[in-house]
C-alpha positions as CSV (number, residue, x, y, z in Angstrom):
1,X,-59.1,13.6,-54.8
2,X,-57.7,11.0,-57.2
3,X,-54.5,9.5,-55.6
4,X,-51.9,8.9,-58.7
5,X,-48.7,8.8,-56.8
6,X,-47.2,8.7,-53.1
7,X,-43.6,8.5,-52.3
8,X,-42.1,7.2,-48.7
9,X,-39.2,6.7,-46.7
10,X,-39.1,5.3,-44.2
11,X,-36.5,5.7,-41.4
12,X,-35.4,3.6,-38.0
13,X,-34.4,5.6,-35.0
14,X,-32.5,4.5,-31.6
15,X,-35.7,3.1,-30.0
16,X,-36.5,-0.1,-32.1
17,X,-40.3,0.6,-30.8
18,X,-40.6,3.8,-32.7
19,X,-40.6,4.4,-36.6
20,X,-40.9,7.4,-38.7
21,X,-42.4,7.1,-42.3
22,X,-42.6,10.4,-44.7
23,X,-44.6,10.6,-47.1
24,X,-46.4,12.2,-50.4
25,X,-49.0,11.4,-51.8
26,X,-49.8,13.5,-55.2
27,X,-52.8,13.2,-57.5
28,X,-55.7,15.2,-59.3
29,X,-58.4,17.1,-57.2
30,X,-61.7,15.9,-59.2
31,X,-63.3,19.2,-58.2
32,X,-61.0,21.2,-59.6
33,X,-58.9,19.3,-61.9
34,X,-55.7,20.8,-60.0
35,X,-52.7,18.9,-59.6
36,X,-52.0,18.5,-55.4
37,X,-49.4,17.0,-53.8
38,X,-48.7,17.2,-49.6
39,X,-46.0,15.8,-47.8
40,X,-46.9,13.8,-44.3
41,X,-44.2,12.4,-41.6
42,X,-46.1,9.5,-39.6
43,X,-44.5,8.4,-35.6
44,X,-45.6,4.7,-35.1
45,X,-44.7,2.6,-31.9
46,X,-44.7,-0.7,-32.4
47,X,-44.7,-3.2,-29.4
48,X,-44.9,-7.1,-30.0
49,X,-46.4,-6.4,-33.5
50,X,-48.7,-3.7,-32.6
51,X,-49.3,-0.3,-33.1
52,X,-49.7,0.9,-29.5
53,X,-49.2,4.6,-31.0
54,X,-49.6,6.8,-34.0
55,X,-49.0,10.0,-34.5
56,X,-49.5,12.0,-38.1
57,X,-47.9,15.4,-39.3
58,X,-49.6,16.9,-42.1
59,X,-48.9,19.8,-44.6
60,X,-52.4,21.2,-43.6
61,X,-51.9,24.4,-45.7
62,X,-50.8,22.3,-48.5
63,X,-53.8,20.1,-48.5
64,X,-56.6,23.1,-48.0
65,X,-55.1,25.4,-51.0
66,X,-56.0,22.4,-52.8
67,X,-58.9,21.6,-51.6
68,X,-60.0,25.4,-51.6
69,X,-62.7,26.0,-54.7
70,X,-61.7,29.5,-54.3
71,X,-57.9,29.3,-54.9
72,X,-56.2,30.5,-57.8
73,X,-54.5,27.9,-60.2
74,X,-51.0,28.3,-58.6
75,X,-53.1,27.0,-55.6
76,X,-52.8,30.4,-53.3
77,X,-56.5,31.3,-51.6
78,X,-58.0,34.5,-53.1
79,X,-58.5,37.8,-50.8
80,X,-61.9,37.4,-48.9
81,X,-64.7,38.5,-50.7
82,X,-67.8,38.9,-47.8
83,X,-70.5,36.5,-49.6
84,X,-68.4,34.8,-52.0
85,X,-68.5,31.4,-52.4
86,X,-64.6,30.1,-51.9
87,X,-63.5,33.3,-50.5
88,X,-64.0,32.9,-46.8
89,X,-61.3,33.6,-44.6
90,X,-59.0,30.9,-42.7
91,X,-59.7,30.3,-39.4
92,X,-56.6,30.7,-37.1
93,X,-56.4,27.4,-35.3
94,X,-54.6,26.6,-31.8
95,X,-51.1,25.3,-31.6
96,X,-50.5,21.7,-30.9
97,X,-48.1,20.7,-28.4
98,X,-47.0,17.3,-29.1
99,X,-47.6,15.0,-26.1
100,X,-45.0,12.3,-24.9
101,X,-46.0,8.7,-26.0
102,X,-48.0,6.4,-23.6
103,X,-46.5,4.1,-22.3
């Protein structure tokens, strides 16, 4: 992937330990030559100018279509072929349940 652009904002919140960036980073896949963008929201706490916690949200879905050799150009996988390169199928993954920060 060739990074060309990312865009952030970044926001306070009632606990002057804890920040919340989004972000986007955009760019070229050099695979593919397919344009790619995903968004990301990032949960920092910060104590006496440290990061004693991070926590990153990504657009998963987003990043594999792009990443996916056997996408289409609009960036949607194509049906599952059995033994076609690109084509195999996703695997489900478990849901995350978000912990509470340490402390």
């Amino acid at each position: 992937m060739r990074f060309e652009d990312c865009t952030a904002t970044v926001h306070e919140t009632a606990d002057p330990e804890v920040v919340i960036a989004e972000y986007g980073p955009s760019g070229t896949v050099t695979t593919t030559g397919r344009r790619a963008s995903a968004s990301f929201v990032m949960v920092l706490r910060v104590r006496d100018g440290r990061i004693v916690h991070l926590r990153e949200y990504q657009d998963v879905r987003a990043i594999s279509a792009a990443l996916d050799p056997g996408a289409g150009p609009d960036g949607a996988s194509r049906p599952c072929r059995a033994g076609v390169p690109g084509t195999a199928p996703a695997r489900a993954r478990p849901a995350l349940r978000p912990r509470p920060p340490a402390r």
